[in-house]
Residue frames as qw, qx, qy, qz and C-alpha x, y, z in Angstrom:
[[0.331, 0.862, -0.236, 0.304, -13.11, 17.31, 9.07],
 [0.805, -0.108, -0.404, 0.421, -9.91, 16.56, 10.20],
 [0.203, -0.957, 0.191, 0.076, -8.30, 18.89, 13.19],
 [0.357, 0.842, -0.390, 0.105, -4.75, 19.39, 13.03],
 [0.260, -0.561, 0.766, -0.178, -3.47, 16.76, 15.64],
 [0.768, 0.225, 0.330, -0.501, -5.38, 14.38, 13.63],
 [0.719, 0.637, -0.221, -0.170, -2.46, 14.13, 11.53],
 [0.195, -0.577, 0.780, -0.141, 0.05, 12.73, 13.75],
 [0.618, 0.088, -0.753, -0.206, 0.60, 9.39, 13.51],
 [0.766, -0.557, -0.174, -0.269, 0.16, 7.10, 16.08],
 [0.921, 0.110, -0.137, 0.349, 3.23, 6.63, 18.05],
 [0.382, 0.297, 0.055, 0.873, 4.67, 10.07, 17.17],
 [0.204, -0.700, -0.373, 0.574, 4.63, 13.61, 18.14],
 [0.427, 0.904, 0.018, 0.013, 3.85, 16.61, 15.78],
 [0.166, -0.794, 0.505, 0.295, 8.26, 17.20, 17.16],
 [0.724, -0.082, 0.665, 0.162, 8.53, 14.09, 15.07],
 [0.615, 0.661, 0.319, 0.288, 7.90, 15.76, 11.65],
 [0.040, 0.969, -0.240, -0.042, 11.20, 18.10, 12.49],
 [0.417, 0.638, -0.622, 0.178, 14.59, 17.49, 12.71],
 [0.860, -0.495, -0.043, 0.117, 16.03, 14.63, 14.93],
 [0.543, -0.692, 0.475, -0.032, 18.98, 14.08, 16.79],
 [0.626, 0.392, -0.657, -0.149, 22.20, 12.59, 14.60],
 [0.911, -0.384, 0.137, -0.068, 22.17, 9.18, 16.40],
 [0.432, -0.648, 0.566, 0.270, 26.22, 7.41, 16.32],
 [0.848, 0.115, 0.461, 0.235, 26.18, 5.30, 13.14],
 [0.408, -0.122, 0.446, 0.787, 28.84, 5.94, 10.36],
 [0.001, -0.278, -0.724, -0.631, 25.82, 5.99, 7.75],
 [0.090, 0.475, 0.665, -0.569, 22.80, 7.62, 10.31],
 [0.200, 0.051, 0.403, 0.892, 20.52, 9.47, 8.09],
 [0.321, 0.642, 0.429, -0.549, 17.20, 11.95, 7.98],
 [0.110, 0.023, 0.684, 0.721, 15.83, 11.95, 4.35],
 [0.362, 0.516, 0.072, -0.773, 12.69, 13.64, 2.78],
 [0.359, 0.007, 0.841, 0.404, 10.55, 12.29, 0.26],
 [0.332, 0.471, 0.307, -0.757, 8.22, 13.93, -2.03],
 [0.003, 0.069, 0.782, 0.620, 6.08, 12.73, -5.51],
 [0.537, 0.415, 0.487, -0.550, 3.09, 13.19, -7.27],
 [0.334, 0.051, 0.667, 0.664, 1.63, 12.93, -10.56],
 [0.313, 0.521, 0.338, -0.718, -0.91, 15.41, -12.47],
 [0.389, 0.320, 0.753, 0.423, -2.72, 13.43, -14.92],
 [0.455, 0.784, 0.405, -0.117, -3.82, 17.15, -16.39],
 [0.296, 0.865, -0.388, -0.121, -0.84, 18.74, -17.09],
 [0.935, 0.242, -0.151, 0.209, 1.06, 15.01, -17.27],
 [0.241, 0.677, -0.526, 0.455, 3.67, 15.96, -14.87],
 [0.866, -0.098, -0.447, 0.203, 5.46, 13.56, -13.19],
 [0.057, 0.778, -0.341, 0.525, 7.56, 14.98, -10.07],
 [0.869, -0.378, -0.290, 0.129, 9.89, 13.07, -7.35],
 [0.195, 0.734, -0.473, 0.447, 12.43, 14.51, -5.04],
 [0.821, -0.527, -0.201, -0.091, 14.37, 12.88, -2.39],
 [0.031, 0.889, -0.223, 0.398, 16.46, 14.63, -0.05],
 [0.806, -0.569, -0.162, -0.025, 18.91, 13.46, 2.88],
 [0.333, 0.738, -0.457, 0.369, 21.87, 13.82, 5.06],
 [0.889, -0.234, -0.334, 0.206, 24.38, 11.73, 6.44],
 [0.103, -0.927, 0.208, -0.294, 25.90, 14.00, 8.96],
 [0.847, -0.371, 0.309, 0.220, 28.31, 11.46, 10.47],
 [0.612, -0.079, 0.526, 0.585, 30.27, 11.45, 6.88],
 [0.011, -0.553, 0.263, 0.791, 29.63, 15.41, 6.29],
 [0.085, 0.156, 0.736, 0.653, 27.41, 14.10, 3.11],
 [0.438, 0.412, 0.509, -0.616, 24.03, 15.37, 1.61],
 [0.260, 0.275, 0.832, 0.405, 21.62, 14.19, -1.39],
 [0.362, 0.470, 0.217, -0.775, 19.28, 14.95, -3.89],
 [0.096, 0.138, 0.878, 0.449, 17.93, 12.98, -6.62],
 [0.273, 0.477, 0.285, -0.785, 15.31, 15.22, -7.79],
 [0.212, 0.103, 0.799, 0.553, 13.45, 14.13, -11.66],
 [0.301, 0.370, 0.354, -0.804, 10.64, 15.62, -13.88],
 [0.268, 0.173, 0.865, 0.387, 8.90, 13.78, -16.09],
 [0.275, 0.440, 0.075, -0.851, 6.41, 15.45, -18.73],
 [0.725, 0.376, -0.210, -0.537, 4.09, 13.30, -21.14],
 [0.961, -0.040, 0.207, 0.178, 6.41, 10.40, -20.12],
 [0.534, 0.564, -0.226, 0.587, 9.89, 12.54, -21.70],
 [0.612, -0.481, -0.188, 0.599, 12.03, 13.14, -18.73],
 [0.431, 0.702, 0.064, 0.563, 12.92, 16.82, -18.88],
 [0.093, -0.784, 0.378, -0.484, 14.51, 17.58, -15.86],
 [0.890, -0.358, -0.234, 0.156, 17.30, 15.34, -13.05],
 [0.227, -0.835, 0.258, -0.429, 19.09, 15.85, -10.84],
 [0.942, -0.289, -0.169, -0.034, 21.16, 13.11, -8.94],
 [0.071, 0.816, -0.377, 0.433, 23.71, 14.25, -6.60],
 [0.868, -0.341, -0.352, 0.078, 25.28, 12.21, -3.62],
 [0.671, 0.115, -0.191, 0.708, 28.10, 14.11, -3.01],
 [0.280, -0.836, -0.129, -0.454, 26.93, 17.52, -1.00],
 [0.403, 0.084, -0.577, 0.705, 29.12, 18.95, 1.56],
 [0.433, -0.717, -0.277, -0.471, 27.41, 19.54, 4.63],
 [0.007, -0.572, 0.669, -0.474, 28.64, 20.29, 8.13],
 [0.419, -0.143, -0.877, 0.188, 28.65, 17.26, 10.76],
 [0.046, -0.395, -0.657, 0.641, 27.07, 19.62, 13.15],
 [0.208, -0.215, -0.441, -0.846, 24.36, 20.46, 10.49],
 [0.227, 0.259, 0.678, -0.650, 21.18, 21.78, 12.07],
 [0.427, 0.612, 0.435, -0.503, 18.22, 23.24, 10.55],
 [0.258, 0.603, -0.443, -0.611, 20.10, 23.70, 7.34],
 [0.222, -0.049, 0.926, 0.300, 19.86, 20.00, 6.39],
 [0.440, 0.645, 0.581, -0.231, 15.98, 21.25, 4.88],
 [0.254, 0.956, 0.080, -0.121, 18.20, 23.70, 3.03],
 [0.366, -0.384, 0.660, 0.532, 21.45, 22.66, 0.71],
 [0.252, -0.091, 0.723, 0.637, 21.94, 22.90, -2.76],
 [0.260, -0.217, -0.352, -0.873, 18.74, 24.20, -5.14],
 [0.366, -0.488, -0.639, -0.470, 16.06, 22.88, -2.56],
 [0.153, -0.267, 0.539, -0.784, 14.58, 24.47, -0.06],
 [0.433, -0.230, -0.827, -0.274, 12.18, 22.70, 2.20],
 [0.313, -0.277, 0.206, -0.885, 9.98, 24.78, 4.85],
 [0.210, -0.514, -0.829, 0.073, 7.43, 22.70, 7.63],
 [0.283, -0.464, -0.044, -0.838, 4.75, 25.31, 8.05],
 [0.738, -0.302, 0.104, -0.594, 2.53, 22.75, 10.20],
 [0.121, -0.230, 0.962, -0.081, 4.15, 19.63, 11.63],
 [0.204, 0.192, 0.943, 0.180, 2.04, 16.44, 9.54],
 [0.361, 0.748, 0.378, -0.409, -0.29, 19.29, 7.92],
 [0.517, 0.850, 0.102, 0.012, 1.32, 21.41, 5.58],
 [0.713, -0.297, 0.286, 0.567, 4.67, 21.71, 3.85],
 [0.602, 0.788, 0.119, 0.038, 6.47, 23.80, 0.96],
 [0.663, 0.007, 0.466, 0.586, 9.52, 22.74, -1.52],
 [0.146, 0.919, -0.108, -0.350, 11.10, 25.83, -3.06],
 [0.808, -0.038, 0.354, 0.470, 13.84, 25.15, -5.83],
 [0.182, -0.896, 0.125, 0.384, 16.15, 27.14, -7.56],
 [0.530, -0.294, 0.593, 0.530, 18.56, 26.31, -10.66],
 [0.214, 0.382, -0.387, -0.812, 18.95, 27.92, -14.15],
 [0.231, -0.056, -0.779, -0.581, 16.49, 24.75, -15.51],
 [0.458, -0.533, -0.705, -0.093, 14.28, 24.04, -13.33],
 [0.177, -0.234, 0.338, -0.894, 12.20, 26.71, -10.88],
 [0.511, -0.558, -0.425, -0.498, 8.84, 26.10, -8.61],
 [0.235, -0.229, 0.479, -0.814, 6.93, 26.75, -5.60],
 [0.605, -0.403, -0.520, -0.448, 4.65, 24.33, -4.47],
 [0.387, -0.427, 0.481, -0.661, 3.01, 23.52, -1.58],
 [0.416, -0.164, -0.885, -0.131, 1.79, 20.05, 0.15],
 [0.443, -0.301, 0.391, -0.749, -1.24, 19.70, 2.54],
 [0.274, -0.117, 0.828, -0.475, -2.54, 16.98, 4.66],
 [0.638, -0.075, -0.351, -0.681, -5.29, 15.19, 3.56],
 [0.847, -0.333, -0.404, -0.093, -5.22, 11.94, 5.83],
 [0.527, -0.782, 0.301, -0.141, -3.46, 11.38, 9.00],
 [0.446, 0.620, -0.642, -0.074, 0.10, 10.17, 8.41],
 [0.939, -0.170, -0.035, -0.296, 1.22, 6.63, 8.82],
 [0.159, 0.683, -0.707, 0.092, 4.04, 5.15, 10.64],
 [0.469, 0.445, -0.763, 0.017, 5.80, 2.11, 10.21],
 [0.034, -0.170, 0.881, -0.441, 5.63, 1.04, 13.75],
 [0.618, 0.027, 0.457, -0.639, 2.15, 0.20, 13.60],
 [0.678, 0.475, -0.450, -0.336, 2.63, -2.46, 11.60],
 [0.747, -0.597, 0.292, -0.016, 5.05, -3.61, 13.98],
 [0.668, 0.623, -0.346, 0.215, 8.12, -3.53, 11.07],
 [0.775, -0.556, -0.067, 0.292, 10.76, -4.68, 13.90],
 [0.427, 0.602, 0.270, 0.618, 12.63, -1.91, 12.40],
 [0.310, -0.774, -0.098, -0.543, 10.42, 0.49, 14.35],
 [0.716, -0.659, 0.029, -0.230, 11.20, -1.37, 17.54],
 [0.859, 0.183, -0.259, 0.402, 14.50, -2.88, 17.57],
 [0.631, -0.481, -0.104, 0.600, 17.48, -1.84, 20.06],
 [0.090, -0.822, 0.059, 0.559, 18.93, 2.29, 19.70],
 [0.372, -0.419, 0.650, 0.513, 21.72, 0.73, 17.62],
 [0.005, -0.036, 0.656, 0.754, 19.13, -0.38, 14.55],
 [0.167, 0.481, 0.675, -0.534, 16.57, 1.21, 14.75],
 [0.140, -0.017, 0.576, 0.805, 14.88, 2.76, 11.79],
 [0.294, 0.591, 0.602, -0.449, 11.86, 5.09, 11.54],
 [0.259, -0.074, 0.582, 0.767, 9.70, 5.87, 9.45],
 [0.333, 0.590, 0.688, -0.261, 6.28, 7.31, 7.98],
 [0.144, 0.190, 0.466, 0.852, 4.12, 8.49, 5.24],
 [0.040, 0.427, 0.338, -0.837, 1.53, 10.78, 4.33],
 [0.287, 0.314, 0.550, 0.719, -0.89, 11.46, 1.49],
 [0.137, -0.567, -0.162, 0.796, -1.60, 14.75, 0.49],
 [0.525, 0.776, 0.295, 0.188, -2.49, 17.64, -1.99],
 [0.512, -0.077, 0.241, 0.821, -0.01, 19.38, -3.99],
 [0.220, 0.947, 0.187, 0.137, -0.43, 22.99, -5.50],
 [0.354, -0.713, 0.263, 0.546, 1.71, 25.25, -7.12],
 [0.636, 0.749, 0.107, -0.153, 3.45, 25.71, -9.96],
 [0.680, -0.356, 0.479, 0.426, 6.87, 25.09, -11.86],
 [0.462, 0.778, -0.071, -0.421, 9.09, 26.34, -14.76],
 [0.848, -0.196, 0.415, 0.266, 10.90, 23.90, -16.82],
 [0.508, 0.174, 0.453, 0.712, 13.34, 25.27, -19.55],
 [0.077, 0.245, 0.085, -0.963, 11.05, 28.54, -19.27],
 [0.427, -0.361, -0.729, -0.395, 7.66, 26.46, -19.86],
 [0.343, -0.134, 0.599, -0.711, 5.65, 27.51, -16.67],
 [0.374, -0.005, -0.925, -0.067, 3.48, 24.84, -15.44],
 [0.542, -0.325, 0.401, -0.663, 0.37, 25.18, -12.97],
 [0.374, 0.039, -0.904, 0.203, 0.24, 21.82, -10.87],
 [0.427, -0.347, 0.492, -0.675, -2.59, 20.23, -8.65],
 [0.798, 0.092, -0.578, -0.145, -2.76, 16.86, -7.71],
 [0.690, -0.650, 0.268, -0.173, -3.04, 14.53, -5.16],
 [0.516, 0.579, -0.534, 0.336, 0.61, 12.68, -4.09],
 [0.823, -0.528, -0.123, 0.171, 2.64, 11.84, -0.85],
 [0.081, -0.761, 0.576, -0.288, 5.36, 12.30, 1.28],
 [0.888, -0.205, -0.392, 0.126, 7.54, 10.44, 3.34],
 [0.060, -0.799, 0.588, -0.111, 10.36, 10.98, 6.16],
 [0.917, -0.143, -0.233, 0.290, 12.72, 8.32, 7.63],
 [0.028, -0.759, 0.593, -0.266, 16.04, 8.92, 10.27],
 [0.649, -0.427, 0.630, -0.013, 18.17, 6.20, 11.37],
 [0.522, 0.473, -0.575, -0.416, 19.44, 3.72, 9.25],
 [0.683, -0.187, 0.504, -0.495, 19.65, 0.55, 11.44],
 [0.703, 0.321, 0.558, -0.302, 17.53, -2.22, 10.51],
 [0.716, 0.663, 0.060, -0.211, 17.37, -1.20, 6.62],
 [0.055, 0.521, -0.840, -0.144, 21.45, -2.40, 5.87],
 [0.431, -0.021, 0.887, -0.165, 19.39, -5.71, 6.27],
 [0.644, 0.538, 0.267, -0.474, 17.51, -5.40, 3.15],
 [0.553, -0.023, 0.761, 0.337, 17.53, -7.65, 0.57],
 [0.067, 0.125, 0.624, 0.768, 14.68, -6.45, -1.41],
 [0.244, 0.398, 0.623, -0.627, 11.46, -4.59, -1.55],
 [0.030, -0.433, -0.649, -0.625, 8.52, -3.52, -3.40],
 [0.039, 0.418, 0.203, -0.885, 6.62, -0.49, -3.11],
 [0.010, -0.517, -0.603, -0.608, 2.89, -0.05, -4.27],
 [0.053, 0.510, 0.483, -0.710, 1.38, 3.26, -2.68],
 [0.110, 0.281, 0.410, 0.861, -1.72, 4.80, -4.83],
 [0.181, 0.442, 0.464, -0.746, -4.05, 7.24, -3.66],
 [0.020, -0.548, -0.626, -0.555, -7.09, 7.00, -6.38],
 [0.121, -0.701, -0.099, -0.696, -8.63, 10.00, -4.41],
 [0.154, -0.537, 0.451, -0.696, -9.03, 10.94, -0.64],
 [0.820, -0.227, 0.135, -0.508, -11.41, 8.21, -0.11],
 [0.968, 0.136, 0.178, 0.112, -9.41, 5.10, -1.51],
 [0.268, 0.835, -0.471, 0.094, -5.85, 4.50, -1.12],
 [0.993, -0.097, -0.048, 0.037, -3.53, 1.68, -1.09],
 [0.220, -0.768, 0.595, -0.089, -0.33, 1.34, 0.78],
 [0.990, -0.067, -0.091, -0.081, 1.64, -1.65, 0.08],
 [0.141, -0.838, 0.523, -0.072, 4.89, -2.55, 1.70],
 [0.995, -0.073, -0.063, -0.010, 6.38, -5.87, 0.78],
 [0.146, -0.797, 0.572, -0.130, 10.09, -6.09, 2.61],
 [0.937, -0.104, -0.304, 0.137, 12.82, -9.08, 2.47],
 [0.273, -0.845, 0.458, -0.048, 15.97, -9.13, 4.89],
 [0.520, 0.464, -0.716, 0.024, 19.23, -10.80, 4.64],
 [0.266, -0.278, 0.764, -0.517, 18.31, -12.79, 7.97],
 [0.015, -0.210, -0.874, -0.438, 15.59, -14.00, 6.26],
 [0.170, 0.481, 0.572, -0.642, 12.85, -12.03, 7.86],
 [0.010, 0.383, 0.686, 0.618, 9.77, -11.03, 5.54],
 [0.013, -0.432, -0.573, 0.696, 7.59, -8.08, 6.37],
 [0.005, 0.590, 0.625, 0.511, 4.33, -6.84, 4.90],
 [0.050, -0.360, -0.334, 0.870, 3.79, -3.23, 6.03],
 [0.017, -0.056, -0.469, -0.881, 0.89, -1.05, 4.85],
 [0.248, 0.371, 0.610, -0.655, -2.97, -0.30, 4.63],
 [0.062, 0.662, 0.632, 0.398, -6.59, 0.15, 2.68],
 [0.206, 0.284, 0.350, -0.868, -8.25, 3.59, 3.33],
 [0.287, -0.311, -0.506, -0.752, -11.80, 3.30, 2.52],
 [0.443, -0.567, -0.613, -0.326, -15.02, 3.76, 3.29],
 [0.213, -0.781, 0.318, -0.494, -13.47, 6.80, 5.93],
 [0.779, -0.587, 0.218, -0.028, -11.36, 3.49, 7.70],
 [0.351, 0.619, -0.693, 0.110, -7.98, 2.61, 7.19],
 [0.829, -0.444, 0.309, -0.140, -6.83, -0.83, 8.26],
 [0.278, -0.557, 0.738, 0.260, -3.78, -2.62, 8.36],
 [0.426, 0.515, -0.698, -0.258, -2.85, -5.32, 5.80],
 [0.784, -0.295, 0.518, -0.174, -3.32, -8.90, 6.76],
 [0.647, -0.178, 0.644, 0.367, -1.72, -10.67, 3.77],
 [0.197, 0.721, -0.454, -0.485, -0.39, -9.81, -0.03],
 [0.822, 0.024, 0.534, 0.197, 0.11, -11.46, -3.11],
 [0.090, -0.707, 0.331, 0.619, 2.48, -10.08, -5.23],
 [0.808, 0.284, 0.431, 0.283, 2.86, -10.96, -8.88],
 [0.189, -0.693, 0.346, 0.604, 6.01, -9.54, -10.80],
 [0.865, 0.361, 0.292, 0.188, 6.36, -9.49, -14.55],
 [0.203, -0.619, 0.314, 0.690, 9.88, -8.13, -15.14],
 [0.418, 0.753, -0.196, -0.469, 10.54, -6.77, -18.79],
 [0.898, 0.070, 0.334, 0.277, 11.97, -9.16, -21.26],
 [0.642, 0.525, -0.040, 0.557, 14.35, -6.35, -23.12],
 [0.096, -0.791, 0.181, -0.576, 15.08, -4.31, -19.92],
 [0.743, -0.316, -0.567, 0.164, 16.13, -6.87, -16.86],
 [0.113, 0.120, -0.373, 0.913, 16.50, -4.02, -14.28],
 [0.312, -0.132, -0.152, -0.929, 12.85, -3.23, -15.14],
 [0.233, 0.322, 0.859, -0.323, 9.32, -4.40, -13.80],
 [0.254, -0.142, -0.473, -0.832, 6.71, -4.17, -16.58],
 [0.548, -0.270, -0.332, -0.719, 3.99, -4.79, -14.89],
 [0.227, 0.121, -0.894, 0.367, 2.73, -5.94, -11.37],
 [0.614, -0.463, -0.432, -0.471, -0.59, -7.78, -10.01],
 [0.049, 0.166, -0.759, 0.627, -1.35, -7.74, -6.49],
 [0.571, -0.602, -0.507, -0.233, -4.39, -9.58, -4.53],
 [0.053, 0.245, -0.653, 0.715, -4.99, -8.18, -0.68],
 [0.508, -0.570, -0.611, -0.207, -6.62, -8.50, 2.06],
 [0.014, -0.433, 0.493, -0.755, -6.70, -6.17, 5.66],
 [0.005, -0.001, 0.835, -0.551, -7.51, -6.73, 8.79],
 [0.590, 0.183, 0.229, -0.752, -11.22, -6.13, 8.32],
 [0.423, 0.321, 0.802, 0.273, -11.48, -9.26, 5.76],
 [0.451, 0.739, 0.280, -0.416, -11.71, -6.80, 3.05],
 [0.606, -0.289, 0.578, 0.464, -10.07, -7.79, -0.27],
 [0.202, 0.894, -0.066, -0.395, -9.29, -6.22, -3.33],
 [0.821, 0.127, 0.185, 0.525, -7.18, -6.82, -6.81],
 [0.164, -0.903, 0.097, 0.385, -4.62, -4.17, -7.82],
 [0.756, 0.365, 0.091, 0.536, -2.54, -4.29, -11.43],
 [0.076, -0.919, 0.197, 0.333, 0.17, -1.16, -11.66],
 [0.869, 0.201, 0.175, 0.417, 2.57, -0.45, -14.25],
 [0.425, -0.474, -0.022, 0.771, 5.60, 2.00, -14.13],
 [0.381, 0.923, 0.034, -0.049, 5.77, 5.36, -15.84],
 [0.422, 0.685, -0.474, 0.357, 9.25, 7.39, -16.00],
 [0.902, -0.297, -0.190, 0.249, 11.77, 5.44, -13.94],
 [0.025, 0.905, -0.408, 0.120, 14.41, 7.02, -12.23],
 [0.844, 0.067, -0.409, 0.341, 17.79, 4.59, -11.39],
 [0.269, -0.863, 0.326, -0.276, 19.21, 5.43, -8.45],
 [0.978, 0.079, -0.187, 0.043, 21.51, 1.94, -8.56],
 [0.855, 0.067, -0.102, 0.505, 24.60, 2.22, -6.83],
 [0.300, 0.576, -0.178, 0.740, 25.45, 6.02, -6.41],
 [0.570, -0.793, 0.102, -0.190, 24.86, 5.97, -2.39],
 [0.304, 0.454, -0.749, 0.374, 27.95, 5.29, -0.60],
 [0.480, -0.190, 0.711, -0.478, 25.90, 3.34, 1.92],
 [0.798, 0.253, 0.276, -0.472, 23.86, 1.26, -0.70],
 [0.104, 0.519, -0.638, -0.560, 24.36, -1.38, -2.72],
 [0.533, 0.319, 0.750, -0.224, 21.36, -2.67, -4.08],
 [0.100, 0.125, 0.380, 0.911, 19.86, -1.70, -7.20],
 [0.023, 0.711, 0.587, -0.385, 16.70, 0.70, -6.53],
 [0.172, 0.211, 0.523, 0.808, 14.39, 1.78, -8.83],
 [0.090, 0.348, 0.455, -0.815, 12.16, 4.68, -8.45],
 [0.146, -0.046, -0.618, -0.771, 8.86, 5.44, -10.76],
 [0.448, 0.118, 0.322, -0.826, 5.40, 6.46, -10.38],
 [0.086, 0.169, 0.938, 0.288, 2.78, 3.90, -11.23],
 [0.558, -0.127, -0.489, -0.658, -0.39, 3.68, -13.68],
 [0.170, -0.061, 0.908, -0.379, -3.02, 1.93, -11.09],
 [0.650, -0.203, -0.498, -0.536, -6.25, 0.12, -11.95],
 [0.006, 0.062, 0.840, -0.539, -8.60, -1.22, -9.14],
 [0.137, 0.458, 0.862, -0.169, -11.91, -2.17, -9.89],
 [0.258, 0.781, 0.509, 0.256, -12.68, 0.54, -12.99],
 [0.108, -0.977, 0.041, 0.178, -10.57, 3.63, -11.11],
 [0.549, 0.571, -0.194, 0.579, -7.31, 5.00, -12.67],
 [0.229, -0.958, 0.173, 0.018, -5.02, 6.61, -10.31],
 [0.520, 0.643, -0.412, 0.383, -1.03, 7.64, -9.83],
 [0.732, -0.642, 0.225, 0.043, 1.38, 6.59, -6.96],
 [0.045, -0.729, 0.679, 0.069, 4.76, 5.29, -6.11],
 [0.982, 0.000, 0.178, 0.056, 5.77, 2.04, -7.13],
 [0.066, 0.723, -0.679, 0.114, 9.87, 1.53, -6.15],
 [0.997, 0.023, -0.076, -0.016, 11.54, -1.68, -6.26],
 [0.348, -0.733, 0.565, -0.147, 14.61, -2.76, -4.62],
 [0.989, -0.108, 0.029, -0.093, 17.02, -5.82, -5.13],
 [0.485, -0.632, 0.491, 0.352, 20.81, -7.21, -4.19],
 [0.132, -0.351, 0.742, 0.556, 21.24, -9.50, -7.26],
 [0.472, 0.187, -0.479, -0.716, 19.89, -10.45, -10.19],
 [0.512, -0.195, -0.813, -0.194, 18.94, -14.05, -9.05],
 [0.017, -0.453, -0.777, 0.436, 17.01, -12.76, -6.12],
 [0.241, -0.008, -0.238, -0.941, 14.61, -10.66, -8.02],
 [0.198, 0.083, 0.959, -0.185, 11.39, -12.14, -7.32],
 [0.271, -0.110, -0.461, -0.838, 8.27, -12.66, -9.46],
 [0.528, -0.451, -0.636, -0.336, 6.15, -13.95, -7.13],
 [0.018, -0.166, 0.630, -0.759, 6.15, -12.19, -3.05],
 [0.665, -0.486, -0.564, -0.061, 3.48, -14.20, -0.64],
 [0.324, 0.172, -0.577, 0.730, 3.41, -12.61, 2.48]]
């Protein structure tokens, strides 16, 4: 059984899962991520929150997806918030977000004439940041720096869409990032995280930069160890009537233990989030994936990221 400081990462401090300090860049930013999927009542659910207190902005690109039929979004960029926003930046516009237990337990409250719920997230592994990887991201000079970690967890609670009430439990993640740094240097990424249950979960970070750097962030949990990544093979097959889209992506690994593993995933409901930051301009797509791994089924994130159409890539070695 984990205790409760068991959930810090490594690196960090439990003050790390609060608010930080705005640092000087135009575009600094602290952002919130939350998704799961509950393959009994087929509800999708992603929200991601942030503010860019330098330029008095705040987000929310919140989506619910039910049997695969979107029935509830949200995608806002344009939130006034003050520059000298404090504690309130957990709490603008219909969501409220509440740490009960720095890297233990959280709970996302929401509010608007379609969509209502109350759920809750709790710890289930000790969260994982970035810098152990050694993403040079994490470490780089004040000026671009760019943290970052995740978490998987269980979800409980419950939600009303259109006045359908919904009871919800399922495992899912989190995420946080502040600063912003480092990530203006992205070219493109891929994102395969699935937790098939507490025991077995796959983190897969595959990162280009416009410098050319290439970084493979990410981990196995099994068999009650988690080790890093030692190399990735990515295989993309983008859609042939949708060229935004990825229909379907194979991945071979291997981690530091010389333990290796195939991995297919294919998207559910996609959210677009292409263009409507005022700091971005990539196109980045968001959307829980269908995973298969040696006979188990499970649900995760699986986000993709690219500048232009001719750097989409169907094959990442790394």
């Amino acid at each position: 059984m984990l205790e409760r400081q068991d959930f810090v990462p490594v690196g960090l401090e439990p003050s790390d899962d609060d608010i930080h300090g705005v640092g000087p860049e135009p575009w600094w930013r602290e952002a919130w991520y939350f998704e799961f999927f509950d393959p009994a009542s087929r509800v999708q659910f992603q929200a991601y929150q942030g503010v860019f207190p330098n330029a008095g902005r705040g987000d929310l690109t919140l989506c619910v997806f039910v049997d695969g039929r979107l029935r509830y979004e949200l995608m806002k960029m344009d939130f006034a918030i003050p520059r000298d926003i404090g504690r309130e930046r957990l709490c603008f516009g219909p969501l409220e977000l509440v740490m009960l237990e720095p890297f233990a337990r959280w709970r996302l409250r929401y509010d608007s004439p379609r969509l209502v719920f109350d759920l809750s997230f709790r710890a289930l592994h000790r969260a994982f940041s970035w810098a152990e990887a050694g993403v040079w991201m994490e470490k780089a000079p004040a000026g671009a720096q760019s943290r970052h970690f995740d978490q998987v967890g269980w979800y409980e609670g419950w939600m009303e869409v259109e006045g359908e009430r919904i009871s919800l439990s399922a495992i899912g993640m989190r995420d946080r990032m502040w600063g912003w740094g480092g990530r203006a240097l992205w070219r493109g990424y891929l994102v395969l995280w699935a937790p098939f249950s507490d025991a077995f979960v796959i983190n897969v970070v595959a990162m280009n930069f416009a410098d050319g750097r290439r970084e493979l962030c990410g981990y196995l949990h099994r068999e009650g160890e988690r080790a890093l990544l030692r190399s990735a093979r990515l295989a993309i097959t983008w859609s042939e009537r949708r060229w935004k889209t990825i229909e379907r992506v194979d991945a071979e690994l291997l981690d530091q233990r010389g333990r290796s593993l195939a991995l297919s995933a294919r998207p559910l409901g996609i959210i677009d989030t292409s263009h409507h930051w005022p700091h971005r301009f990539d196109h980045l797509l968001f959307s829980i994936g269908e995973y298969e791994c040696e006979g188990a089924l499970g649900y995760g994130c699986l986000t993709w990221s690219f500048a232009a159409v001719d750097e989409r890539p169907d094959v990442m070695v790394l």
